[in-house]
DRENPA-3360 file (N, C-alpha, C; in nm, 2 decimals, always signed):
BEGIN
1 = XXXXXXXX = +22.00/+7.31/+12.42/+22.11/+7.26/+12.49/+22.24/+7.32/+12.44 ~ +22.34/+7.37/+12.49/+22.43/+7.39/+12.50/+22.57/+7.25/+12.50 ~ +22.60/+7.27/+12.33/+22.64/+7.13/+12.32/+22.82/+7.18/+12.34 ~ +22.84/+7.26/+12.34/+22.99/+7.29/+12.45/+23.01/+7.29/+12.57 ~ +22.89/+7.31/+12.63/+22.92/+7.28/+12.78/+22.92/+7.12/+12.81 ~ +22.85/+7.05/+12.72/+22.81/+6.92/+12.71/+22.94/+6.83/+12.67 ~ +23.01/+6.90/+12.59/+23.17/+6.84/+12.58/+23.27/+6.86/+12.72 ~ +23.23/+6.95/+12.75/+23.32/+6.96/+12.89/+23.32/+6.82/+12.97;
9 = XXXXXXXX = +23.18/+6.81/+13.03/+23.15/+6.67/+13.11/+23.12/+6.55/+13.05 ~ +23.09/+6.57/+12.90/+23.02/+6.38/+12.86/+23.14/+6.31/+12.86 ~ +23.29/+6.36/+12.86/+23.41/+6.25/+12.88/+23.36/+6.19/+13.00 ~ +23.38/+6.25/+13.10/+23.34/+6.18/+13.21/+23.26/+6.11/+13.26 ~ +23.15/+6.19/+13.21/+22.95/+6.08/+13.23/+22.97/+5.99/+13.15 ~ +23.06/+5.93/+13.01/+23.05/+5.83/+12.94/+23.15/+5.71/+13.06 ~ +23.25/+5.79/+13.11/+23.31/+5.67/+13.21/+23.29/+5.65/+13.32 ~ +23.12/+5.72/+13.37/+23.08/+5.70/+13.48/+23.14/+5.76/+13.61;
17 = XXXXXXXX = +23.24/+5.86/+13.59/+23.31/+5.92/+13.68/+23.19/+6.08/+13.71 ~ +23.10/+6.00/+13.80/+22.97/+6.09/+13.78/+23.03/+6.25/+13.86 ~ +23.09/+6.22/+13.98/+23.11/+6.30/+14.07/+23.22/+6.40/+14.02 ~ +23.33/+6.36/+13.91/+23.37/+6.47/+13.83/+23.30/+6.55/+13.75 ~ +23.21/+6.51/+13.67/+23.09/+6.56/+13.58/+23.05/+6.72/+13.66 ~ +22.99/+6.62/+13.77/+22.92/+6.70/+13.85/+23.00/+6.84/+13.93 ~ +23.16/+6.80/+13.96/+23.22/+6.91/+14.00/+23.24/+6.99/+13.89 ~ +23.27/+6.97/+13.77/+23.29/+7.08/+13.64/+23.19/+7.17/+13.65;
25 = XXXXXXXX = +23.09/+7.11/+13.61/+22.96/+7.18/+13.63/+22.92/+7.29/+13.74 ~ +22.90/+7.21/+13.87/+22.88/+7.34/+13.99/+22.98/+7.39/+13.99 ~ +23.09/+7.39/+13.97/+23.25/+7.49/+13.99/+23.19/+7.60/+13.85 ~ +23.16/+7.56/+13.74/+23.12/+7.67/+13.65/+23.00/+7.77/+13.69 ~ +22.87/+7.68/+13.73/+22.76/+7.74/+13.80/+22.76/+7.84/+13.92 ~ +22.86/+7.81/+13.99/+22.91/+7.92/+14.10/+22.98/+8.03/+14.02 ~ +23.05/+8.04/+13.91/+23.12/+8.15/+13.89/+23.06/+8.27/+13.81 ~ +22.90/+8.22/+13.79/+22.82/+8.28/+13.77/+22.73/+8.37/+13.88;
33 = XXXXXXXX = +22.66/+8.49/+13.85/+22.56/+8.55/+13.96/+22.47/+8.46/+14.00 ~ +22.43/+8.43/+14.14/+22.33/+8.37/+14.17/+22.19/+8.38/+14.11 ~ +22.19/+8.27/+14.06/+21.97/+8.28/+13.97/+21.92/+8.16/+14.09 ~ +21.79/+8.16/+14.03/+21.68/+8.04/+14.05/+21.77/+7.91/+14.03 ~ +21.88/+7.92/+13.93/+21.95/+7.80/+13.88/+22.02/+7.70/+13.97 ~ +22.08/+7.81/+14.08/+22.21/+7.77/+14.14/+22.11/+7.66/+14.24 ~ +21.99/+7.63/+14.28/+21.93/+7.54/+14.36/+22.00/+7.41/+14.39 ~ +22.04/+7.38/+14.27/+22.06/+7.24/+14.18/+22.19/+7.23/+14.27;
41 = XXXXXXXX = +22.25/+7.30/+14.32/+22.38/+7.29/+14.37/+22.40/+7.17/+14.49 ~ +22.46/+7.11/+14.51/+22.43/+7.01/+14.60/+22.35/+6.90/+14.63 ~ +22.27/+6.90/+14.50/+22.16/+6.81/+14.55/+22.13/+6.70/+14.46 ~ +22.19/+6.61/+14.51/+22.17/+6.50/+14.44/+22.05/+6.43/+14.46 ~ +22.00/+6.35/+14.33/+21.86/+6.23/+14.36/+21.93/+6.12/+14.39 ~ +22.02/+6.08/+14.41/+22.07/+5.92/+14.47/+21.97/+5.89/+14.58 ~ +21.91/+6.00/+14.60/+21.79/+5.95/+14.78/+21.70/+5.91/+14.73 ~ +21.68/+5.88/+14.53/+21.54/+5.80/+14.51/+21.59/+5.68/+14.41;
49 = XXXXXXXX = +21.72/+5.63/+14.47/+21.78/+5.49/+14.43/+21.71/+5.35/+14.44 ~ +21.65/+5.37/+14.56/+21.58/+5.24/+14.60/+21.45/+5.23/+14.55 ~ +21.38/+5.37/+14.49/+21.21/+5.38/+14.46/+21.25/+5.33/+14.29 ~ +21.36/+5.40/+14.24/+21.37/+5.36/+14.10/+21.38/+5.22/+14.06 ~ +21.48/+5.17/+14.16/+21.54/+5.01/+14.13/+21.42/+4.95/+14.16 ~ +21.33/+4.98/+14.21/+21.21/+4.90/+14.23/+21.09/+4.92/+14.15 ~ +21.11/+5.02/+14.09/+21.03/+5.07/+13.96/+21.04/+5.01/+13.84 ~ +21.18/+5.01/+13.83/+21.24/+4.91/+13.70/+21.23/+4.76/+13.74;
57 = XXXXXXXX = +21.23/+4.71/+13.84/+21.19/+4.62/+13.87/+21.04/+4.52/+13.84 ~ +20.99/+4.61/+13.86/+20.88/+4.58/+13.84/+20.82/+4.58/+13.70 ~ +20.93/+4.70/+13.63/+20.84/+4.69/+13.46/+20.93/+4.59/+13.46 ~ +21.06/+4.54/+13.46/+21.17/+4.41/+13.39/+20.99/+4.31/+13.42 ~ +20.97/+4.28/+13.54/+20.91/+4.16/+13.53/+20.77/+4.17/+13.44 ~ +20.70/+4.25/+13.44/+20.57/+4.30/+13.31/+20.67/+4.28/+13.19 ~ +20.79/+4.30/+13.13/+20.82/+4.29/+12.99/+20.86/+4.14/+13.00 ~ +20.94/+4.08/+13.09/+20.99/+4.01/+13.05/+20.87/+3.85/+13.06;
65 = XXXXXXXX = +20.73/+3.91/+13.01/+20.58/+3.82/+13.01/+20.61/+3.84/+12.87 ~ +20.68/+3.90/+12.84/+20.64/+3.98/+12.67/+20.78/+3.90/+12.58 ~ +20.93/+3.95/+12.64/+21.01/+3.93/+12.58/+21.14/+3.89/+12.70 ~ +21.24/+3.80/+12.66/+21.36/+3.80/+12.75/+21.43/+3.91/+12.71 ~ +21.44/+4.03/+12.83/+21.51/+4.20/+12.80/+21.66/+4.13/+12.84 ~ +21.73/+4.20/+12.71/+21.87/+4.14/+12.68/+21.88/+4.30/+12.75 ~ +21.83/+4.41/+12.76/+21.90/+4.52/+12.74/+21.76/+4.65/+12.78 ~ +21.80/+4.71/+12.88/+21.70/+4.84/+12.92/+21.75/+4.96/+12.90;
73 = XXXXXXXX = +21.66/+5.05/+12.85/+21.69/+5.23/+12.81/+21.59/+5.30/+12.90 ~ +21.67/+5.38/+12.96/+21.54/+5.46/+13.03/+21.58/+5.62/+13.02 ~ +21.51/+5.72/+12.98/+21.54/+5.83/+12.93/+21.43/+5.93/+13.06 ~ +21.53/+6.04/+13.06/+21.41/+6.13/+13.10/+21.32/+6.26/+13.04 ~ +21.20/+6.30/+13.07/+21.16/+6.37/+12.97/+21.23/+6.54/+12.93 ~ +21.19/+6.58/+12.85/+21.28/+6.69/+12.83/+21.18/+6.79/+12.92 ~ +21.32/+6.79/+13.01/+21.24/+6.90/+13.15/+21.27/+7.04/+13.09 ~ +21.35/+7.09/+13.02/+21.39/+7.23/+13.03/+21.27/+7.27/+12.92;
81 = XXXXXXXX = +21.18/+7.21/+12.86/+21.06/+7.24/+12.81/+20.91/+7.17/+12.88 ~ +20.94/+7.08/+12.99/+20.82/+7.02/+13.01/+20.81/+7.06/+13.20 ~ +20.78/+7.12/+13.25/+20.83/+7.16/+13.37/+20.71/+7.09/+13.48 ~ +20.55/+7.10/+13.39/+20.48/+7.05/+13.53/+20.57/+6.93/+13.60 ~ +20.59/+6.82/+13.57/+20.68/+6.71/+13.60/+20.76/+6.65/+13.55 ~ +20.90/+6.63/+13.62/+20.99/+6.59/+13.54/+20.98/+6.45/+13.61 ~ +20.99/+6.32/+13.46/+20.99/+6.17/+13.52/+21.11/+6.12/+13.44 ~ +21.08/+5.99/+13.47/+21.16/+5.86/+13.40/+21.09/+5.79/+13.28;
89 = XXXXXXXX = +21.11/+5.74/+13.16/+21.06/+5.60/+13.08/+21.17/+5.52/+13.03 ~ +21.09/+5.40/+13.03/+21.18/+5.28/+12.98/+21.14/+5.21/+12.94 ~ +21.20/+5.11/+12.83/+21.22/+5.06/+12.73/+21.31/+4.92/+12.73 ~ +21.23/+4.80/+12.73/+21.29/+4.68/+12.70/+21.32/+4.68/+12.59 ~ +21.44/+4.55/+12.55/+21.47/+4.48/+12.43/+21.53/+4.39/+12.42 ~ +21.49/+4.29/+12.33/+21.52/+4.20/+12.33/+21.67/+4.13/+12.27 ~ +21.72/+4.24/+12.21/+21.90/+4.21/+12.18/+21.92/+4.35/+12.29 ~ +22.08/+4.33/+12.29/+22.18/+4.45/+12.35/+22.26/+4.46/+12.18;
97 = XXXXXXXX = +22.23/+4.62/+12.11/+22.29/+4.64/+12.01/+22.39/+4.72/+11.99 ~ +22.41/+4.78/+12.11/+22.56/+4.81/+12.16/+22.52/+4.96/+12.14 ~ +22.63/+5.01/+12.18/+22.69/+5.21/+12.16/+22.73/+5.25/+12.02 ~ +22.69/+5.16/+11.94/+22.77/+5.22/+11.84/+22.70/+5.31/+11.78 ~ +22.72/+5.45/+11.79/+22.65/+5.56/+11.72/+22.61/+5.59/+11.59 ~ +22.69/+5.47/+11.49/+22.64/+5.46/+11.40/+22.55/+5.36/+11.32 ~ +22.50/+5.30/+11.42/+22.44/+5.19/+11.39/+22.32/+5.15/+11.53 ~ +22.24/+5.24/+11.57/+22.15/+5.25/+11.69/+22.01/+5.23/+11.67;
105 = XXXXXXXX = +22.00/+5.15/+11.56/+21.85/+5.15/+11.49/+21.78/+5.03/+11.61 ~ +21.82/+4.95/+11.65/+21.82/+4.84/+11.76/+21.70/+4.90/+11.84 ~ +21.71/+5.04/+11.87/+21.68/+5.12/+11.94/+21.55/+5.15/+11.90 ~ +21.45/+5.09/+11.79/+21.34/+5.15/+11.74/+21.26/+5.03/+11.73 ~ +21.36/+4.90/+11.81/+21.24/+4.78/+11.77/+21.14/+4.79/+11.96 ~ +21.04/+4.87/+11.99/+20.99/+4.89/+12.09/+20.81/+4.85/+12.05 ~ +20.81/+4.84/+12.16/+20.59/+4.82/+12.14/+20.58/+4.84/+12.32 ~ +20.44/+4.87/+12.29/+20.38/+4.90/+12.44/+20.40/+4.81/+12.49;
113 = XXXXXXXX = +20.42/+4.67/+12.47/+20.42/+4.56/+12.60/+20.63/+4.55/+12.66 ~ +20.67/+4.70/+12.56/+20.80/+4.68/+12.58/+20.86/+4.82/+12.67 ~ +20.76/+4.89/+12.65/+20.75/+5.04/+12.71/+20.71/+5.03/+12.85 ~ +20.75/+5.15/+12.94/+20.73/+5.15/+13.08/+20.55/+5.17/+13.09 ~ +20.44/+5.15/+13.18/+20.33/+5.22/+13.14/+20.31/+5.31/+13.24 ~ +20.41/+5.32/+13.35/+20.35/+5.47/+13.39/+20.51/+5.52/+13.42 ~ +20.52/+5.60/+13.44/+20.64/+5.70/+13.43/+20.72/+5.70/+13.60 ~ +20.84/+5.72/+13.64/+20.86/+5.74/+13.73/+20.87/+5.87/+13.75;
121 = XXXXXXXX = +20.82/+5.94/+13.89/+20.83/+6.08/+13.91/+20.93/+6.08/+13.93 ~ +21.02/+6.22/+13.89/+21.17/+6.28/+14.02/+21.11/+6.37/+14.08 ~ +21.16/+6.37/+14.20/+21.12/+6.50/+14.33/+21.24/+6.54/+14.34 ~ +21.22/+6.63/+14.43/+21.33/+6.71/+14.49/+21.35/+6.88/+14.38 ~ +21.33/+6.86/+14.30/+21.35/+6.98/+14.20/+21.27/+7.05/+14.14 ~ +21.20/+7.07/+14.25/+21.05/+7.15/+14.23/+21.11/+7.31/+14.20 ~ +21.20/+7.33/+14.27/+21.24/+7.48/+14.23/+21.30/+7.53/+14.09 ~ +21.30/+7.40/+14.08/+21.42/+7.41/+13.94/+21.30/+7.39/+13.81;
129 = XXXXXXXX = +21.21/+7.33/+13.83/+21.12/+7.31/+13.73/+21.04/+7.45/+13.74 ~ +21.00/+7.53/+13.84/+20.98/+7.65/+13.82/+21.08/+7.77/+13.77 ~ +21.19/+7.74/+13.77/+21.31/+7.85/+13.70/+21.29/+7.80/+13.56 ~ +21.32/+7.72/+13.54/+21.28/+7.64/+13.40/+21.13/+7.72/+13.30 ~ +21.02/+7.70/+13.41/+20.97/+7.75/+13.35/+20.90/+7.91/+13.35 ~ +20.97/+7.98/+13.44/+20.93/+8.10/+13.47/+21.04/+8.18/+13.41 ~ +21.16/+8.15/+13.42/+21.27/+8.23/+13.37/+21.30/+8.27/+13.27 ~ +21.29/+8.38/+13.15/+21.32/+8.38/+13.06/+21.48/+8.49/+13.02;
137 = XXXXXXXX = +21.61/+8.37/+13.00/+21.71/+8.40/+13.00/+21.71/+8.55/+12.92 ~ +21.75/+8.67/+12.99/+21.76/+8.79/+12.89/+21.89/+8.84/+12.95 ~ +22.00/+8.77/+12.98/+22.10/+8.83/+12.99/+22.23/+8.71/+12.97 ~ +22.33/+8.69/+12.93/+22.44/+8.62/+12.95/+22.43/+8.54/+13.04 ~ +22.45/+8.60/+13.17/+22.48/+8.53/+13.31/+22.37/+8.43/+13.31 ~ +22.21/+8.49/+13.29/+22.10/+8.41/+13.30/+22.11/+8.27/+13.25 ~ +22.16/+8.30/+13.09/+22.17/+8.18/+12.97/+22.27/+8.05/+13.01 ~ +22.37/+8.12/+13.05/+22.50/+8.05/+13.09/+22.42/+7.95/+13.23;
145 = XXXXXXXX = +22.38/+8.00/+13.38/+22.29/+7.97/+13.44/+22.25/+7.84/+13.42 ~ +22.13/+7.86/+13.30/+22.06/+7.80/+13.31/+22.15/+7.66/+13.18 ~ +22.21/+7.70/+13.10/+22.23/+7.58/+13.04/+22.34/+7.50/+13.12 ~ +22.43/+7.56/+13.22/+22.50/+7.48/+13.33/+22.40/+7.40/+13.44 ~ +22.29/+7.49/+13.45/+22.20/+7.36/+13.53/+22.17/+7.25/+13.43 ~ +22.05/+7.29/+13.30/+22.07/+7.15/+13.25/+22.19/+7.02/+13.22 ~ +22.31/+7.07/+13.19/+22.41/+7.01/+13.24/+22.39/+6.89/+13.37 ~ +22.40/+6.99/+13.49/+22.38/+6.93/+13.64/+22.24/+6.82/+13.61;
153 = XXXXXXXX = +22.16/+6.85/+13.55/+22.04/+6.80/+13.56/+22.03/+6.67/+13.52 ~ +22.12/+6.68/+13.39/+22.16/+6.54/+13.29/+22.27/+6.43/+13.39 ~ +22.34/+6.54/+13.46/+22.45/+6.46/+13.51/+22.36/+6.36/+13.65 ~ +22.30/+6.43/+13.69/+22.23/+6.42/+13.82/+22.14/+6.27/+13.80 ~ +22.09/+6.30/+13.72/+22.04/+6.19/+13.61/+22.07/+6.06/+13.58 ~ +22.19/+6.05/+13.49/+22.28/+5.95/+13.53/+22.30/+5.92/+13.65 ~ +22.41/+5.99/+13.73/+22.41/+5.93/+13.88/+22.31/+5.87/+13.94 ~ +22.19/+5.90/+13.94/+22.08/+5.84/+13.99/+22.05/+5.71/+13.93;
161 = XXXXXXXX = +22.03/+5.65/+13.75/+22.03/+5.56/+13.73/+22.13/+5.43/+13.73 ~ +22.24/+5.55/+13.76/+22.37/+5.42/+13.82/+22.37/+5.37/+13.95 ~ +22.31/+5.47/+14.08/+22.30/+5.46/+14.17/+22.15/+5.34/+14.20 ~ +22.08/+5.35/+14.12/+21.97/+5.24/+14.10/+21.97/+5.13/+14.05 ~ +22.06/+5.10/+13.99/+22.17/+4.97/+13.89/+22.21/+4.89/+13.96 ~ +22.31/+4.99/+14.11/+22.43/+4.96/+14.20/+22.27/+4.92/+14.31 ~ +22.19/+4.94/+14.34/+22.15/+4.87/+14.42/+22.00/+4.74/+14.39 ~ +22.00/+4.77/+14.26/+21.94/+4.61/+14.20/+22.04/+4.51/+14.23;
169 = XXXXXXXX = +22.21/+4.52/+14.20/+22.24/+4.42/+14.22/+22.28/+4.39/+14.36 ~ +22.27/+4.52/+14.49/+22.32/+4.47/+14.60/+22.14/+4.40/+14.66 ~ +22.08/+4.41/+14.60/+21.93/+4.35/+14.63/+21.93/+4.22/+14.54 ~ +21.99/+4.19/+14.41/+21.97/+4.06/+14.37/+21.80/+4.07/+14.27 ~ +21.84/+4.21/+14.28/+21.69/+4.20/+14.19/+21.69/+4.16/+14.07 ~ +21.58/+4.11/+13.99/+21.60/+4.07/+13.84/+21.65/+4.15/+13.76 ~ +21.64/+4.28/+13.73/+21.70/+4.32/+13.60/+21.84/+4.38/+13.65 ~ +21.92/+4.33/+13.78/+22.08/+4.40/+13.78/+22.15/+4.32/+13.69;
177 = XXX = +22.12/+4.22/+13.62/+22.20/+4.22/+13.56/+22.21/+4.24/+13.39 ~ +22.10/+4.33/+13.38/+22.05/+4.38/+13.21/+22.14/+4.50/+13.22 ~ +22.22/+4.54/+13.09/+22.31/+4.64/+13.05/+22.19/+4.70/+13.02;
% end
């Protein structure tokens, strides 16, 4: 990962100003030659808002047999090395131990009855998981490319799990109201 391009947009993805993120990014991605990369352009997963909120949904109520979840993490797997499928996992807990970066151990009290048991798929980026894994950057332009899509990818990402948040709570579902 490219952790300078990663300073450009994490101000923004930390304040949830997703749709800035996302314009830094494709405005850089375009100023590059067209690859396999540029797919990503325009295409948001907000269109799998309703499958995720109901995914999390359904693990909140399997954990919370186990534990009252003060607080949900859900990560996705590392696509720019894992390309058959890119998913979701998540992780209940039983405190919220906050952002503090120096003190994130909170983060390790997990067990399988606290873990997601099957993964959510993402679609839509089937092209992108083959550039990922077909592509092997041998030029500038390529590199640049491809670490501005992971960018998009992360950002896209987010968006999607805020856009799945925002509709737990216009559904009233149980876990909209877990940070």
């Amino acid at each position: 990962m490219n952790f300078d391009l990663a300073e450009q947009i994490n101000p923004y993805l930390d304040k949830q100003e997703f749709s800035k993120a996302v314009s830094i990014a494709e405005t850089s991605l375009k100023n590059i030659p067209t690859t396999d990369f540029h797919s990503i352009i325009g295409h948001s997963l907000t269109n799998q808002a309703d499958g995720v909120a109901n995914w999390i949904n359904d693990f909140y109520r399997k954990a919370y047999k186990v534990i009252e979840p003060k607080a949900l993490y859900f990560e996705m797997n590392e696509f720019d090395i894992n390309t058959d499928t890119w998913y979701i996992d998540g992780f209940a807990f039983s405190e919220d131990g906050g952002l503090d970066l120096e003190d994130m151990d909170w983060l390790y009290d997990v067990s399988l009855e606290t873990m997601t048991s099957e993964e959510y798929v993402i679609t839509g980026y089937e092209e992108l998981q083959e550039a990922f894994e077909n592509v092997e950057p041998d030029t500038d332009d390529l590199q640049n490319a491809r670490d501005w899509c992971e960018q998009l990818v992360i950002a896209r990402f987010m968006e999607l799990m805020n856009a799945a948040h925002s509709e737990a709570k216009k559904q009233n579902m149980d876990w909209a109201k877990a940070p």
